[in-house]
C-alpha positions as CSV (number, residue, x, y, z in Angstrom):
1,X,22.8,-3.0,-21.9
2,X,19.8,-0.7,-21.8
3,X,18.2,0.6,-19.4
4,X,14.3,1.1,-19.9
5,X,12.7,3.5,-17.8
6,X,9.1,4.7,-17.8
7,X,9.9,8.8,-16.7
8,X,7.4,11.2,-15.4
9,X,6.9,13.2,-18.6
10,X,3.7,15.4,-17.8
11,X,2.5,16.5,-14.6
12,X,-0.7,15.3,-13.9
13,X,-3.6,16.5,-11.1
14,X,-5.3,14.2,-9.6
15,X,-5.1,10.2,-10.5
16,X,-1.9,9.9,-13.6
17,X,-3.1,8.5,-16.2
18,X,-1.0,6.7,-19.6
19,X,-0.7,10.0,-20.9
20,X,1.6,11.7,-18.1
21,X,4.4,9.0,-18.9
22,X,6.8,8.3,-21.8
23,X,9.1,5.2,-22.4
24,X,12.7,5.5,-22.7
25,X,15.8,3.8,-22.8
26,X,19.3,5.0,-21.9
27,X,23.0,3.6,-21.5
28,X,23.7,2.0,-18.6
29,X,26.7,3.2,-16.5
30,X,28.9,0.8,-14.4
31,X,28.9,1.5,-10.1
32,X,31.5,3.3,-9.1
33,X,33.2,3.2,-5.9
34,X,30.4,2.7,-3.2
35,X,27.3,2.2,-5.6
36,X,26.0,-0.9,-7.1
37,X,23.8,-2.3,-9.9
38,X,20.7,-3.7,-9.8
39,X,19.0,-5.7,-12.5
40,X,15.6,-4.7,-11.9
41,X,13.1,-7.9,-11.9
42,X,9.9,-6.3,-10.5
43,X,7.7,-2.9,-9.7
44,X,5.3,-2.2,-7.7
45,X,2.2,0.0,-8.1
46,X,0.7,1.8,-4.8
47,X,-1.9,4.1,-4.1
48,X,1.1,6.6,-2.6
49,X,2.3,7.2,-6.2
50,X,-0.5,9.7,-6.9
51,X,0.5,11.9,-4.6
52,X,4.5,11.7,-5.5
53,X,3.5,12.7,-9.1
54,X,1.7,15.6,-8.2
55,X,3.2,19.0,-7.8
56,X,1.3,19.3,-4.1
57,X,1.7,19.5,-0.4
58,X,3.0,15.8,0.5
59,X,5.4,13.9,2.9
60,X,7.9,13.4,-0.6
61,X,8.7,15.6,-2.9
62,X,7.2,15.3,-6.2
63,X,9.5,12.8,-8.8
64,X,10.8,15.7,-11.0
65,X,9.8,15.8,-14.8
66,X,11.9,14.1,-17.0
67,X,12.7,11.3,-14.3
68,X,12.3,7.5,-13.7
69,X,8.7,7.1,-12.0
70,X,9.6,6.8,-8.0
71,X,8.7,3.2,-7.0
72,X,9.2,0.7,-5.1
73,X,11.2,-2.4,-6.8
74,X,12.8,-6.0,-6.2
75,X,15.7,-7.2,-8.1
76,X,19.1,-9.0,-8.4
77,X,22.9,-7.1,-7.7
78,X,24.9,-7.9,-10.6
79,X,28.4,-6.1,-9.8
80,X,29.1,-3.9,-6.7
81,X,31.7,-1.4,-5.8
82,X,29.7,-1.1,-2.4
83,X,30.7,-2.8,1.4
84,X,27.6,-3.5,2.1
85,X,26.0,-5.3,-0.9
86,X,27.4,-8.3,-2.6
87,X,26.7,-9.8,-6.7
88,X,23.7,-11.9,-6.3
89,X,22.2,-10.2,-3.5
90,X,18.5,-9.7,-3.7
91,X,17.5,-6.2,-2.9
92,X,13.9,-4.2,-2.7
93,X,13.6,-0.4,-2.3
94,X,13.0,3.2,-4.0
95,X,14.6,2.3,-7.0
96,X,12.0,3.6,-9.7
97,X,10.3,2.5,-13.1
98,X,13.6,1.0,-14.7
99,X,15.3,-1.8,-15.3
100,X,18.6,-0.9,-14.3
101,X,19.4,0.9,-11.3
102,X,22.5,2.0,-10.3
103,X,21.9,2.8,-6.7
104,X,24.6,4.5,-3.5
105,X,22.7,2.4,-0.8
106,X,20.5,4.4,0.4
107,X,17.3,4.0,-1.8
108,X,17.3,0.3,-0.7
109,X,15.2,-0.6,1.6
110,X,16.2,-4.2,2.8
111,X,17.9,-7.6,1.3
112,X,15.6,-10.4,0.9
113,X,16.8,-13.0,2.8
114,X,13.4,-15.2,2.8
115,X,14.6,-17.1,-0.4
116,X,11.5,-19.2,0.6
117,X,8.5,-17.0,0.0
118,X,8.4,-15.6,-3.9
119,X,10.5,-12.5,-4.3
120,X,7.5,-10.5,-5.4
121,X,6.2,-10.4,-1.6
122,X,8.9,-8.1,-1.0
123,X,7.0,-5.6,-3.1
124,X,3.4,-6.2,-1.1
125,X,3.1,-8.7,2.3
126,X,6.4,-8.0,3.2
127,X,6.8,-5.0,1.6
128,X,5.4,-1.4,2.2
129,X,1.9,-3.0,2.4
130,X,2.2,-5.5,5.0
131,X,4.4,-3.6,7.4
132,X,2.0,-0.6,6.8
133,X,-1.1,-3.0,7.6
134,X,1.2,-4.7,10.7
135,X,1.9,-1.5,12.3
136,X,-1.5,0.3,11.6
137,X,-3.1,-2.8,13.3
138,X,-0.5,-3.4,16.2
139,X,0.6,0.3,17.1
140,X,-1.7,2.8,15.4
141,X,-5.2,1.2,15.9
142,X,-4.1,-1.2,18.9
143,X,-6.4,-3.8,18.1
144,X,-6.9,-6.2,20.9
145,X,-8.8,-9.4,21.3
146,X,-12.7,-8.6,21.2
147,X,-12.2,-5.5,19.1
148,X,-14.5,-4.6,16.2
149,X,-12.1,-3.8,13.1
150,X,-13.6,-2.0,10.2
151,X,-11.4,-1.9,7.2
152,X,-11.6,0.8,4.2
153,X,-10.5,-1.0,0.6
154,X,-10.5,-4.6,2.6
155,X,-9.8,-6.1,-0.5
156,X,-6.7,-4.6,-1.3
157,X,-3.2,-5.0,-0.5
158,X,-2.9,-3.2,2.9
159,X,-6.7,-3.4,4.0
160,X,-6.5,-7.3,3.2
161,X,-3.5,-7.8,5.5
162,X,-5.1,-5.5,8.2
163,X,-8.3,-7.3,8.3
164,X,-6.3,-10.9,8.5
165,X,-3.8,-9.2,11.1
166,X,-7.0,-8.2,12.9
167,X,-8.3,-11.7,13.1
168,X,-4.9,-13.0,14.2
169,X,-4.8,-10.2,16.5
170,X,-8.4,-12.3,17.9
171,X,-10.8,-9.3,16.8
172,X,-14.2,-9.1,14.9
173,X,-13.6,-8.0,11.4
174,X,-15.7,-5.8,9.0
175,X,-14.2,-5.2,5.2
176,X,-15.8,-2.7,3.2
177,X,-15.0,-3.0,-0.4
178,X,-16.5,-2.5,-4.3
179,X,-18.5,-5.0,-6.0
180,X,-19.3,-8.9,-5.7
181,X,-16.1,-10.2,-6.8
182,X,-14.1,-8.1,-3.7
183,X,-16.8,-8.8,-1.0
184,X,-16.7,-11.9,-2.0
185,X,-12.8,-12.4,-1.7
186,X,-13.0,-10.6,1.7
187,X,-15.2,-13.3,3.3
188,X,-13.8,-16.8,2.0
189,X,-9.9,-15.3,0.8
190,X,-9.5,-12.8,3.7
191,X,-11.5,-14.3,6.2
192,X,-13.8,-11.0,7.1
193,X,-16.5,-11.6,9.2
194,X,-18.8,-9.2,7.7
195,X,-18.3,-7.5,3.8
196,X,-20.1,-4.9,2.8
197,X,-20.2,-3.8,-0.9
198,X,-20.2,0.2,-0.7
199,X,-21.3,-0.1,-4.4
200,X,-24.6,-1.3,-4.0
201,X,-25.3,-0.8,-0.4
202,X,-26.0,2.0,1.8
203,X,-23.1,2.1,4.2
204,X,-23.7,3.7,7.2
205,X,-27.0,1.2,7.2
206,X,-24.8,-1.7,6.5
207,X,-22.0,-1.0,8.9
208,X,-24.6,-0.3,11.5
209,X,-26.0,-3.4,11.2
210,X,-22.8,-5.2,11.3
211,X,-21.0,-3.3,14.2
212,X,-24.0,-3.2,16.7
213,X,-21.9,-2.5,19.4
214,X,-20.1,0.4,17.5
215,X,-16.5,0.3,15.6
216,X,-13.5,0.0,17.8
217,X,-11.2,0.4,15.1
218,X,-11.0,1.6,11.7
219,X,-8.6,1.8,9.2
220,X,-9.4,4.3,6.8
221,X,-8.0,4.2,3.1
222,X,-10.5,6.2,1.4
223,X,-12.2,9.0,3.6
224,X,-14.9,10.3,1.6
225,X,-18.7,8.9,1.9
226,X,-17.3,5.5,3.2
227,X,-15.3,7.3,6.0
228,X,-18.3,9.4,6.9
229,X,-20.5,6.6,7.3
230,X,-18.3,4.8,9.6
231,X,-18.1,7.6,11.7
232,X,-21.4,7.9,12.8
233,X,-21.2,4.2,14.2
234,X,-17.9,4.7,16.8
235,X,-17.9,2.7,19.8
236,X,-16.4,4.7,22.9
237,X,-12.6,5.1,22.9
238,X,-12.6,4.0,19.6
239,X,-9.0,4.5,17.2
240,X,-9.2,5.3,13.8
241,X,-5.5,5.2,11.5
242,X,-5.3,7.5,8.4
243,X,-3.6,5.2,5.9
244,X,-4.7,6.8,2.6
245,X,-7.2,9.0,1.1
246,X,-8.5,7.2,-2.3
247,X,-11.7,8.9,-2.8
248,X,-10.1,12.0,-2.8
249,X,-8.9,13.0,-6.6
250,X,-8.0,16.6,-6.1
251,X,-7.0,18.6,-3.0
252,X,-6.8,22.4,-4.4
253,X,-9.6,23.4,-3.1
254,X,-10.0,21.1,0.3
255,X,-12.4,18.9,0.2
256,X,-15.9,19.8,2.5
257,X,-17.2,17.2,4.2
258,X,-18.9,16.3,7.2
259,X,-16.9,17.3,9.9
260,X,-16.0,14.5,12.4
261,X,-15.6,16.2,15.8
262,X,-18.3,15.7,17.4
263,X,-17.9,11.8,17.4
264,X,-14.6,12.2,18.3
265,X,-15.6,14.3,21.3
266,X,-18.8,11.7,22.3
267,X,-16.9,8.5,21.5
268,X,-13.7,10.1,23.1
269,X,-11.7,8.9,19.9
270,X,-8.5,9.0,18.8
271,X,-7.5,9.7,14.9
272,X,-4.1,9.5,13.6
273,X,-2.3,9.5,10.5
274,X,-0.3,6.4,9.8
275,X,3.2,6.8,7.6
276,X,5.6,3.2,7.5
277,X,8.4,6.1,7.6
278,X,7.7,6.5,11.3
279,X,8.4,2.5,11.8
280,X,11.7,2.8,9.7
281,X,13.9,1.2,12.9
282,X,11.2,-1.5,13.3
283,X,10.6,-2.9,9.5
284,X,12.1,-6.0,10.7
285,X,10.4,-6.8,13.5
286,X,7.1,-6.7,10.6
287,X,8.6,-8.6,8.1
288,X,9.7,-11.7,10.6
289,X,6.5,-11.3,12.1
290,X,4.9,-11.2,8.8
291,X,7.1,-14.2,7.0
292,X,5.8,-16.7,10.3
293,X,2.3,-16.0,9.0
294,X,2.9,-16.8,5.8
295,X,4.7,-20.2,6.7
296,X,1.5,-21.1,9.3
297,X,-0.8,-20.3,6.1
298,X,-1.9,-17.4,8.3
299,X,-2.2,-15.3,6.0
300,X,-3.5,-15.2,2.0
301,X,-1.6,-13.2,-0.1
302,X,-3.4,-12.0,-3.7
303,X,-1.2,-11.0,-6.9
304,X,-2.7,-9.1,-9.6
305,X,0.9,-9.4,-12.2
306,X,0.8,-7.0,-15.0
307,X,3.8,-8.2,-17.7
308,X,6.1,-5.6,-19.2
309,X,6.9,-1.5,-19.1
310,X,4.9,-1.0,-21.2
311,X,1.8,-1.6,-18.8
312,X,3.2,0.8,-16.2
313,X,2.0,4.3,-17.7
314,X,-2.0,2.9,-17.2
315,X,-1.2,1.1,-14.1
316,X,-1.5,3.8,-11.5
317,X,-4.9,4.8,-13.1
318,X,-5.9,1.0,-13.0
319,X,-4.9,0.8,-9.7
320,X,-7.7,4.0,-8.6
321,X,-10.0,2.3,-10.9
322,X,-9.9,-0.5,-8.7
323,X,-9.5,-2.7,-12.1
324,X,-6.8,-5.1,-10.0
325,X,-7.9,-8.2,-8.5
326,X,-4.7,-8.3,-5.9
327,X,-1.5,-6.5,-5.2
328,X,-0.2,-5.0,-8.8
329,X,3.2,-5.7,-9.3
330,X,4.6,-4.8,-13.1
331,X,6.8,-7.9,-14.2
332,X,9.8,-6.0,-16.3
């Protein structure tokens, strides 16, 4: 057997792009005692791996040159040496750009055990997107019942599952998002109340008009001009949750922008960054809340499937491009 990987081959700054990455293959070894192997069915594409490519200030260190692309990825045991995992288990969790992984246990994040929703969910809704969108609605914002929710990249895999949370959560929700085709997917797919295309409109107009009595919540993916705009319309004691910063390409120098603390101060705010690592002893309680959604057709889950490694090395760039139409998952 051969193990295809997609390694970090180039380090990039800012957004990496096909040319940062080379294809592979290499042998691939059998588990020893307490490891496993995984055939590798699916990967997933987030915003995070920007940052984790990057030889920068982050939460991760960057993937070293020379290495399998860190990722998050699905697939099937196929022999184990390890207690804990069994041949045939389904398993998702850091286990890169490759096809193979031979893993010790603890770059896995979780078994799949909800054989009745498709595996690739593991990788978005009740993956790293939909627990980060459960507990940046339930814990970080605390929406509640009457709350006005604005949501940063709506359209996307964690601000679509925020905004739908939201509405289950009996809030008003406002999705801001790029172009026709997403605005439109926020109102009938996602069920937003209000979509505002940041494209073509002027934002701090449009979200005035459709918060009149201010934001109580936003969750911010972008910061930038969107975030700014927003800003200027927070209703007192409002939260905001940092999820992700995707209008910002380059960090050396800082980025100058408005500075935000004088609404904090008037509108006696709160703003807080939002990491799934600080939820790490609660994933499950997301994921069953998360999988009775899905049963009750709650909640609308989007794909966008790329087929074959050899997509992967322009995926991250299509991914800031905003090029996807759903959750990008690379089918290997």
């Amino acid at each position: 057997m051969k193990n295809t990987q997609v390694i970090l081959a180039r380090r990039p700054v800012g957004v990496p792009g096909p040319e940062h990455f080379d294809l592979t293959e290499r042998a691939v070894a059998d588990p020893a005692d307490g490891q496993l192997l995984i055939r590798v069915s699916h990967w997933s594409v987030d915003p995070a791996m920007r940052g984790w490519a990057n030889d920068v200030p982050n939460y991760s260190p960057p993937v070293e040159l020379g290495t399998p692309m860190r990722a998050f990825a699905v697939g099937e045991v196929i022999a184990s040496r390890h207690p804990g995992y069994a041949q045939g288990d389904v398993v998702e969790g850091l286990l890169g750009w490759q096809t193979y992984a031979l893993s010790g246990g603890s770059n896995i994040g979780h078994k799949v055990t909800e054989t009745d929703l498709p595996r690739t969910y593991a990788l978005g809704i009740m993956g790293l997107n939909g627990t980060t969108a459960y507990f940046g609605a339930t814990e970080t914002l605390g929406a509640q019942a009457g709350d006005t929710v604005v949501v940063s990249t709506a359209a996307g895999a964690v601000g679509s599952a925020v905004g739908q949370i939201s509405k289950i959560l009996g809030c008003r929700t406002v999705g801001i998002a790029g172009g026709p085709e997403k605005t439109r997917q926020c109102l009938e797919e996602f069920g937003y109340d209000a979509a505002i295309d940041y494209k073509s409109q002027d934002v701090a107009a449009a979200v005035a008009e459709a918060c009149p009595d201010g934001v109580n919540c936003y969750f911010d993916n972008t910061c930038g001009p969107i975030s700014d705009a927003v800003m200027t319309r927070l209703a007192i004691g409002a939260r905001i949750a940092i999820c992700g910063t995707a209008a910002i390409t380059d960090w050396d120098p800082l980025p100058v922008g408005p500075r935000v603390h004088r609404q904090l101060l008037v509108a006696r705010a709160r703003m807080q960054g939002l990491l799934i690592f600080d939820f790490a002893d609660r994933l499950q309680e997301a994921r069953d809340a998360l999988a009775g959604w899905l049963r009750d057709g709650q909640l609308t889950v989007r794909e966008h499937i790329l087929d074959g490694p050899e997509t992967a090395p322009g995926a991250i760039e299509m991914l800031y491009n905003g090029e996807n139409t759903g959750k990008l998952i690379i089918q290997v």
